[in-house]
N, C-alpha and C positions, 0 to 999 in steps of 0.2 A: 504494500500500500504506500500512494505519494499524494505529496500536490502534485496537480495536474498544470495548473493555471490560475486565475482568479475570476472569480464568476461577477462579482460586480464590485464596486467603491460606495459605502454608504456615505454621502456628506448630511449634517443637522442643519435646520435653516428655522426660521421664525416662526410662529402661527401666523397664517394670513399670506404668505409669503410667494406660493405658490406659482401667482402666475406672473410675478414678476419671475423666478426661474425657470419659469418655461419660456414666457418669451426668451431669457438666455441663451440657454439650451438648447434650442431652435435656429436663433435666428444668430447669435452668435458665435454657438459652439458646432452648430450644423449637426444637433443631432434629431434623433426623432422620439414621442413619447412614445411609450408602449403601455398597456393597461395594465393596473396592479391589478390582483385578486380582490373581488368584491369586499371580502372579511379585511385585509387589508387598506384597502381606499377608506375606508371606515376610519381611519387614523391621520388623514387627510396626508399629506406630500407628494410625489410623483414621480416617476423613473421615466429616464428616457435610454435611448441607444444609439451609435454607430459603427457598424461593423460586427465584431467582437467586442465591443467597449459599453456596459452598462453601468450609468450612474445613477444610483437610487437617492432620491434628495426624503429626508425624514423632518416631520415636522419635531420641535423640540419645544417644551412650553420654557425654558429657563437658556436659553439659546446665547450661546459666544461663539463668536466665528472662529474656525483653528488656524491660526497664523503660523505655526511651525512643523504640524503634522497635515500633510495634504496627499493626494493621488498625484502618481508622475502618468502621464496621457502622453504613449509614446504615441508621433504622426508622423507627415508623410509631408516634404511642401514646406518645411519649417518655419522659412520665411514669408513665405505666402502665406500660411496659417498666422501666424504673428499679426500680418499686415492685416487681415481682416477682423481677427479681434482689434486692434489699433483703429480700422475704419468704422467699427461699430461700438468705441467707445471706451472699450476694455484696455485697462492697463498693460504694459508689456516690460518687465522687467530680463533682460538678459543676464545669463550668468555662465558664465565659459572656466566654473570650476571644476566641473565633471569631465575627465580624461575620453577624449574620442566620442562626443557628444554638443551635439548644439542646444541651448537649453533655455527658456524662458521660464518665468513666472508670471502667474495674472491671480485675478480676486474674482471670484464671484458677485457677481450684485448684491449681498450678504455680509459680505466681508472672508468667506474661505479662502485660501490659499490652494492655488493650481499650480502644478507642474507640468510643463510639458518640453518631451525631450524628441531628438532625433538622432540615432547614430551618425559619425561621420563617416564618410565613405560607402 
């Protein structure tokens, strides 16, 4: 028996908060929602997906955005991705301390902390 992979990133976000991370998630991270289980939507937040990549956003009634524990979202495009979070608003902080890696950070509309990286070469 192993890990295999990682089936999704849970982030916590505000009550009420909702559909400002969806429009996020959509319209700046380019992904798409997919429907919780009934029993679950009952606890209000929302997951969305692209590709392989599921991000579960969990409502939290006492809520602090996590500034140093975040998901690394390896992509594709590095720059191009950057440049579009950047044209829809979104912070883009670069960090080229990761060996053989191009690397930014960004925030969610919440305040979480995002990673995202690409191999070099």
């Amino acid at each position: 028996m192993m890990l295999v992979a990682v089936d999704h990133v849970q982030l916590a976000a505000p009550p009420g908060s909702e559909d400002l991370l969806r429009a996020y998630c959509i319209d700046v991270l380019g992904m798409t929602e997919i429907p919780k289980p009934p029993v679950l939507a009952a606890r209000g937040g929302c997951w969305f997906e692209a590709g392989f990549v599921q991000l579960h956003i969990g409502v939290e009634a006492d809520f602090r955005p996590a500034k140093k524990a975040h998901p690394g979202l390896r992509v594709t495009g590095i720059e191009a991705y950057a440049a579009r979070l950047r044209d829809k608003g979104a912070s883009v902080t670069w960090d080229d301390n990761l060996p053989g890696h191009k690397r930014f950070y960004s925030e969610d509309p919440v305040g979480n902390r995002l990673e995202f990286l690409e191999p070099r070469g």
